[in-house]
N, C-alpha and C positions, 0 to 999 in steps of 0.2 A: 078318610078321617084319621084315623089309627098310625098311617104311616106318617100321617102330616105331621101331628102330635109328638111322633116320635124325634123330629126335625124342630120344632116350632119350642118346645117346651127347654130343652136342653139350652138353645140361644137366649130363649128370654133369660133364662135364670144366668147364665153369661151377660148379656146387658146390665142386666139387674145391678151385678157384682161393679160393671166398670159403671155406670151412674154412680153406685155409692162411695166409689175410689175419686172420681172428676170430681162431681160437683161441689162438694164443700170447698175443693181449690180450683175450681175452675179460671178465677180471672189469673190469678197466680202463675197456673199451668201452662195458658194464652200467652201471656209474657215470655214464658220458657222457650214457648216454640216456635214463637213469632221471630226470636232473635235466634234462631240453630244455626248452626253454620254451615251452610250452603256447600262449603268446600268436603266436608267431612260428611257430609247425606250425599254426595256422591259415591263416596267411600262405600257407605253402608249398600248403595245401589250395586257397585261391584264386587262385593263380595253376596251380595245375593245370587247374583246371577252365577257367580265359582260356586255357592255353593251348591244350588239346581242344574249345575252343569256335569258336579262331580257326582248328584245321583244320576244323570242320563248316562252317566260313564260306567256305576256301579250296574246299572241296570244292562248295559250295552253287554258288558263283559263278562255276565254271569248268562246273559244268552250266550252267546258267545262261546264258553264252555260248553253248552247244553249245543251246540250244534246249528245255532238259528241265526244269523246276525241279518240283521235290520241297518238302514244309515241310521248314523249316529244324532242325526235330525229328531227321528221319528223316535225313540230310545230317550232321548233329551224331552219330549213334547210329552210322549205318554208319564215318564217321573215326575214331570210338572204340574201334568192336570191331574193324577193319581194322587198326588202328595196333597193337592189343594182341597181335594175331596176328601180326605181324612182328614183338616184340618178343621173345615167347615160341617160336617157331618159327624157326631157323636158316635160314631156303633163300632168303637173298639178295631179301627183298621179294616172293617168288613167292607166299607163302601171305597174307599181306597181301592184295595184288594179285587173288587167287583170291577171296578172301574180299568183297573189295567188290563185284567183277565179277559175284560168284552171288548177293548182297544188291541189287542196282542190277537185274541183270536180271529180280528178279522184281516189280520196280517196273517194268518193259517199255520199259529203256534199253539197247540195244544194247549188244556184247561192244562192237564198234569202237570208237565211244564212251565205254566205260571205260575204252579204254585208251588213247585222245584224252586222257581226261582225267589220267589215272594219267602219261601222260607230262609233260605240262605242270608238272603240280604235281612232280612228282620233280627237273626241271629247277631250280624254283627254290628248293627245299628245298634241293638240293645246291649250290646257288649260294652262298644265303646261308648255310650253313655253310660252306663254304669258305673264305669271305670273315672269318667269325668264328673260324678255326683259326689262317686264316694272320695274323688280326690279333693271335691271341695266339703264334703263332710269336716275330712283328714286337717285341712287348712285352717276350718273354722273351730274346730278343736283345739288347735294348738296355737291360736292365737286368743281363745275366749278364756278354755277349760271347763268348758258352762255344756250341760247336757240340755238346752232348752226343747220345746216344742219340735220347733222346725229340723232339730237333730233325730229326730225319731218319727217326723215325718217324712225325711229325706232316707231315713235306713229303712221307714219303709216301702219307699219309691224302689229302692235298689233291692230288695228283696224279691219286690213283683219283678222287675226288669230282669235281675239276672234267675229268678224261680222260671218265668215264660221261656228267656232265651235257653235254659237248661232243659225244659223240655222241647224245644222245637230240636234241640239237637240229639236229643232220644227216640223224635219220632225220627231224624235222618237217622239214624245208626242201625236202631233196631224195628227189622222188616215188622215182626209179630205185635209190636204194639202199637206201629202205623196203621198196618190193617187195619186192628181192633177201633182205633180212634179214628181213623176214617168211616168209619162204620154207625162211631155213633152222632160224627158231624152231618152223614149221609140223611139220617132216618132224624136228626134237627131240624137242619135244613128244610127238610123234605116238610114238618111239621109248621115250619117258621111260613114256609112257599104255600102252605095248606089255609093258614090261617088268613092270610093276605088275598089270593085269589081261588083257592078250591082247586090247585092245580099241585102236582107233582110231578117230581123226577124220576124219568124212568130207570128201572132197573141195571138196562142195557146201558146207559151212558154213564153210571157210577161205573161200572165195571171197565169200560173203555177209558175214564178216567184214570181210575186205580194203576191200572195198567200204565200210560201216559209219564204217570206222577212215577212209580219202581224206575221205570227206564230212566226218568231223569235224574233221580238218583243216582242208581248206579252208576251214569256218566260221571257224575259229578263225584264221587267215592274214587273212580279212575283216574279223574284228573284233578283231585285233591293238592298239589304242588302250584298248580298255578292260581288258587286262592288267596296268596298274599298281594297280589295285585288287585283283587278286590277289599281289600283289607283294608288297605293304602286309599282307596277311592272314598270309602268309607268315615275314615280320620283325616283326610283334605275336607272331607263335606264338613263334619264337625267342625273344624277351625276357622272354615268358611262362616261357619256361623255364628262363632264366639266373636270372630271379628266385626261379625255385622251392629253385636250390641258393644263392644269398645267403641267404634266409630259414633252409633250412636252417643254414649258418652260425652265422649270428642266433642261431637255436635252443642252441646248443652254447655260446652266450658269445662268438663270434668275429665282429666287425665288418670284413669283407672290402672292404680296398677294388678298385676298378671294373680295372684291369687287371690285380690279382693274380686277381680271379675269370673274366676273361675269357681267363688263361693256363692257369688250371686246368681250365677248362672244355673248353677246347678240345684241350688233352691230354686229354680224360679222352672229349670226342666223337671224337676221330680212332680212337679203340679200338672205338667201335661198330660202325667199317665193316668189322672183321671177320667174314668170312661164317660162320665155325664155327660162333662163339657164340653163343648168341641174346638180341638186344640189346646185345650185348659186355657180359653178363655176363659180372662179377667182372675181369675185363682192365679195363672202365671206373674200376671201384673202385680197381684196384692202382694205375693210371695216375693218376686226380685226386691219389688219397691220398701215394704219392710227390712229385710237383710240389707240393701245397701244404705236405707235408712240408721240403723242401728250404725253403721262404720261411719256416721259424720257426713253424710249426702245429705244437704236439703229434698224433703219429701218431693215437692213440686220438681227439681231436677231428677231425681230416681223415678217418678213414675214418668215422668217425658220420655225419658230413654226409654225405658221399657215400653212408651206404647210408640214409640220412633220402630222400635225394634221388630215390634208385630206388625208395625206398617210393612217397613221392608219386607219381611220374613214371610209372613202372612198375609197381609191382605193384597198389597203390589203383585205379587205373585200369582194369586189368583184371579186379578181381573184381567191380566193375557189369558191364565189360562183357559178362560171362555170362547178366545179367537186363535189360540194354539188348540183349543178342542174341535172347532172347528175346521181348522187346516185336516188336524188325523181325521176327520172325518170324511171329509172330499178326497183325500189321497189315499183314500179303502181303493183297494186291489176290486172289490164289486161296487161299488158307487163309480169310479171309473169308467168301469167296461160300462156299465149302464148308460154314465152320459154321453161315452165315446157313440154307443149304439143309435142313441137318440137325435146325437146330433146330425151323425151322417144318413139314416133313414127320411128323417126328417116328414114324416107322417102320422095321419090319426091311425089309431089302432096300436102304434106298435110298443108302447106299454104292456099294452095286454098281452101281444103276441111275446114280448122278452118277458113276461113272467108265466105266461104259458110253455 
């Protein structure tokens, strides 16, 4: 019940948000998106997929460094079903984060390692959105000169963005206060794991972890040079995705130009960093759809696009990755041999016997 609560509670109050955005314009809205343009929601469709293509790439490449490479399938499959799980699940990245870590290790890549790698990439994801908030901060400054609300809600979106991504690169640099904070994610964890089913982590497997994670580091301190190629994966994925809401746009009759969309955008990502919501549903919505609102957009087209955009972005995404989770799941290295085993024995008992 507790953990349901914790799933259950976070979406209503996102529903909640987009009820009260729809329904006063509802028939309004219907009109907007009954007539989209068909040609340009294709659009939006391909730049969805460059952009989930360029995190399997990000993902690919930073194992890859680390010594592990996977086909570029399975690398593509898990950033897709990982990224959808953070969007739909509220718990600040953890479920994401869990999600790759239990798909990666049963390819037999270490926990440390995942999260060698789950840091680096989070580092420059948060970079380069930072960087795109506060350019649209920059933008709407100097075409209002009005410090309103959303200006200080946006500085403080980039504040947590670039304050987090500042420390994930403290804990890469400096060994002594990795440990320390490993230490006290350890005995959380352990507490969080405590509360849910009366079970913990053993001693022995933080320490084998620990270990895991230093190694992956220091590879990665070694071959710090070929990180700008991750960089580059990184800001293709972003552009993949500013494009996804231009096109949106498009769709609706609205040709946005390049900094009214990079001020909307980035008001409408600083709402994602809320941990409540999941994906800052409907707070993104409200936030784009105001900002483009105030620059001369009819309301009913600014929130179309915007919820065109979550379609794409968000929901499309996620309901492959139900039968893309599926696939990495039958293509485990032990699921496999198991049904290689079963099929060719082909008798009672030998369930038992391959788990004995």
């Amino acid at each position: 019940m507790k953990s349901k609560l914790f799933v259950v509670l976070p979406a209503a109050l996102s529903v909640a948000i987009l009820i009260w955005l729809i329904y006063p314009r509802a028939h309004a809205l219907l009109d907007v998106l009954k007539n989209a343009d068909l040609f340009f929601l294709g659009f939006c469709m391909v730049f969805a997929v460059s952009s989930y293509s360029f995190m399997g790439l990000t993902l690919w490449e930073v194992l890859k460094l680390l010594h592990y490479r996977l086909p570029f399938w399975e690398t593509g499959g898990i950033a897709l079903v990982s990224t959808a799980a953070n969007y739909f699940f509220s718990s600040g990245g953890i479920s994401g984060f869990a999600l790759r870590a239990h798909l990666l290790s049963k390819r037999r890549i270490p926990y440390g390692i995942c999260v060698t790698t789950s840091v680096v990439i989070s580092v420059f994801i948060y970079l380069v959105l930072s960087i795109l908030i506060l350019q649209g901060m920059i933008l709407q400054l100097l075409k209002t000169h009005e410090f309103g609300l959303r200006f200080f809600e946006s500085l403080l979106g980039i504040i947590f963005l670039l304050g987090f991504a500042f420390f994930l690169v403290l804990l890469f640099f400096r060994h002594e206060m990795r440990s320390k904070w490993s230490k006290k994610l350890y005995h959380g964890v352990n507490h969080i794991i405590y509360f849910f089913s009366k079970k913990e982590i053993p001693r022995e497997t933080f320490n084998q972890f620990e270990h895991q994670l230093n190694r992956g580091i220091h590879t990665i301190h070694s071959r710090k040079y070929e990180l700008p190629k991750v960089i580059g994966y990184v800001c293709m994925d972003w552009i993949s995705t500013l494009l996804i809401l231009y096109f949106a746009f498009m769709a609706v009759g609205i040709n946005m130009g390049t900094s009214k969309l990079i001020i909307g955008f980035s008001f409408g990502m600083a709402m994602t960093v809320i941990p409540v919501l999941p994906g800052g549903l409907g707070a993104m919505e409200a936030a784009m759809t105001a900002v483009f609102f105030q620059m001369g957009i009819s309301w009913e087209k600014a929130l179309a696009a915007s919820l065109i955009y979550r379609f794409f972005y968000y929901l499309l995404p996620a309901f492959f990755a139900i039968f893309i989770y599926w696939g990495l799941k039958i293509s485990e290295p032990e699921y496999f041999c198991k049904a290689q085993y079963y099929k060719t024995q082909g008798r009672e008992g030998v369930k038992d016997k391959w788990e004995g």
